[in-house]
C-alpha positions as CSV (number, residue, x, y, z in Angstrom):
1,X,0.0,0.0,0.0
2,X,3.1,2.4,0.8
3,X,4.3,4.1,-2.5
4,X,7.0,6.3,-0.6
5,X,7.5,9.0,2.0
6,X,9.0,12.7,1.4
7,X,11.3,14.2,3.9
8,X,12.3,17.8,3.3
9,X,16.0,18.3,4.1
10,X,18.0,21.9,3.0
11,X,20.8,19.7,1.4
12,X,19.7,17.4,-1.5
13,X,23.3,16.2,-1.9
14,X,24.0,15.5,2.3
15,X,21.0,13.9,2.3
16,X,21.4,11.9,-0.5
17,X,24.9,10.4,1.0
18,X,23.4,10.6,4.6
19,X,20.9,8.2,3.2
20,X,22.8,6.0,0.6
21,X,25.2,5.0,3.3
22,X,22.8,4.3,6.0
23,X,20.1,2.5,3.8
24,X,23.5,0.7,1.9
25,X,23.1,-2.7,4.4
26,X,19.3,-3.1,3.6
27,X,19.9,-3.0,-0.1
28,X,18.9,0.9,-0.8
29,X,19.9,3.3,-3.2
30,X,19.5,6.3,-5.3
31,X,16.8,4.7,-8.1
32,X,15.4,8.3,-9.3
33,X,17.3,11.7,-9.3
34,X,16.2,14.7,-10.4
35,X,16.9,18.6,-9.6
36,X,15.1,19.3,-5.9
37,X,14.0,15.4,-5.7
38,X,15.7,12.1,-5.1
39,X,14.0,8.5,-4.7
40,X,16.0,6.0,-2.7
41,X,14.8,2.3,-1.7
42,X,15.7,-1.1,-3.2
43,X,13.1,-1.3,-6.1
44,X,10.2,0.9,-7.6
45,X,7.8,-1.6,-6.6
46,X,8.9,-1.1,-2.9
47,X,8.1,1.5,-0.5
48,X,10.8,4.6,-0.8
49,X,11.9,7.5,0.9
50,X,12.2,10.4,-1.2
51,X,14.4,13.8,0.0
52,X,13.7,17.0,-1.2
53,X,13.9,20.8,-1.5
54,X,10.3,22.3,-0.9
55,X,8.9,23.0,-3.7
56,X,7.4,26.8,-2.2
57,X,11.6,27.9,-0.9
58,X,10.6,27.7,2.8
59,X,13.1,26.2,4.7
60,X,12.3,22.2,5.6
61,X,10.9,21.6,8.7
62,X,10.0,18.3,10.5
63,X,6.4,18.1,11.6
64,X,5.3,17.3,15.0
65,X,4.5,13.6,15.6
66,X,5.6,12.5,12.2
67,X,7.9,9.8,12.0
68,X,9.1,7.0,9.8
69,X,10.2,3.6,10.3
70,X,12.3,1.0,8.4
71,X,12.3,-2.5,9.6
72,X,15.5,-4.1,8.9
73,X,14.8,-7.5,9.9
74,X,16.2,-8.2,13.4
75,X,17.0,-6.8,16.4
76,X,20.9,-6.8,15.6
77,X,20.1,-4.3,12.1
78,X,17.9,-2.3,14.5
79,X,21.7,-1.7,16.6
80,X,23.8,-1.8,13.7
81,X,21.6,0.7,11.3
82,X,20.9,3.2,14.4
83,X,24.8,2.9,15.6
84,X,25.8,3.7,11.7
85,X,23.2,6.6,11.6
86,X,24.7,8.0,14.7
87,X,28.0,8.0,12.8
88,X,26.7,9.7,10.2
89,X,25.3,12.6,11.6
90,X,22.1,12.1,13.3
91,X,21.1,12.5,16.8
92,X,20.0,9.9,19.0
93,X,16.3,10.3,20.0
94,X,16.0,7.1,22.1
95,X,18.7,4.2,22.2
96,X,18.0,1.1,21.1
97,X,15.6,-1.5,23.1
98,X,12.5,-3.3,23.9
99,X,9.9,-0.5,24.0
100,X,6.8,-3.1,24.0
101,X,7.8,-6.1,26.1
102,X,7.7,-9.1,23.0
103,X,6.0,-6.6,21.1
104,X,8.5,-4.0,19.7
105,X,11.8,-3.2,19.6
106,X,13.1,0.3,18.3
107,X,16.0,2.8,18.1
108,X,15.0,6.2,17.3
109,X,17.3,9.1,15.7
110,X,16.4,12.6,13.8
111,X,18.7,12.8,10.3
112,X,20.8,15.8,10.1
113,X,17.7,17.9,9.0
114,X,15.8,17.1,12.7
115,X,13.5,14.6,10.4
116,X,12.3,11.5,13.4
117,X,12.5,7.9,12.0
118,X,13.1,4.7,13.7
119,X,14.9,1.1,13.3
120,X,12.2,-1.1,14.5
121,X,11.8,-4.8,14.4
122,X,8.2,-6.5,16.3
123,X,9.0,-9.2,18.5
């Protein structure tokens, strides 16, 4: 059902690395790129993530309770992918752990533009 999610970020080109890098382990990169818009994900028939300028020249700005989340698989990705996004540039929101006893497990971070996603695996 999930086509693909846009984040606004200031710089196309940081964000596009930012992302490429982290994303690299789960199979992601750049499919489309185009002047204030870049897709990134493994396939087009998979959800994406897509950065961009705003369209209007306002400055990005992450909304309030809006958040994404990529499910890498296990527990150890959720560690590895929020370590490596760390190291990249982004700020930890909430370390990894068990947020939902057997339920859910999560790491959350903000990109270098303050955008909120998570690592999360259920179980």
């Amino acid at each position: 059902m999930l086509s693909y999610i846009t984040l606004g970020v200031s710089d196309l080109e940081k964000s596009e690395a930012f992302y490429n890098e982290l994303l690299a382990p789960l199979g992601a990169k750049t499919l489309i790129k185009m002047e204030r818009i870049i897709f990134i994900g493994k396939s087009m028939d998979e959800p994406m993530i897509s950065i961009c300028v705003p369209y209007n020249g306002d400055a990005p700005n992450p909304g309030n309770g809006n958040m994404f989340a990529i499910a890498p698989g296990s527990k150890e990705l959720v560690n590895q992918l929020h370590a490596q996004a760390i190291s990249l540039g982004a700020t930890c929101d909430g370390p990894p752990g068990q947020r939902i006893p057997d339920v859910f497990y999560g790491g959350y971070f903000k990109d270098p533009d303050g955008n909120k996603g998570v690592f999360n695996h259920f179980g």
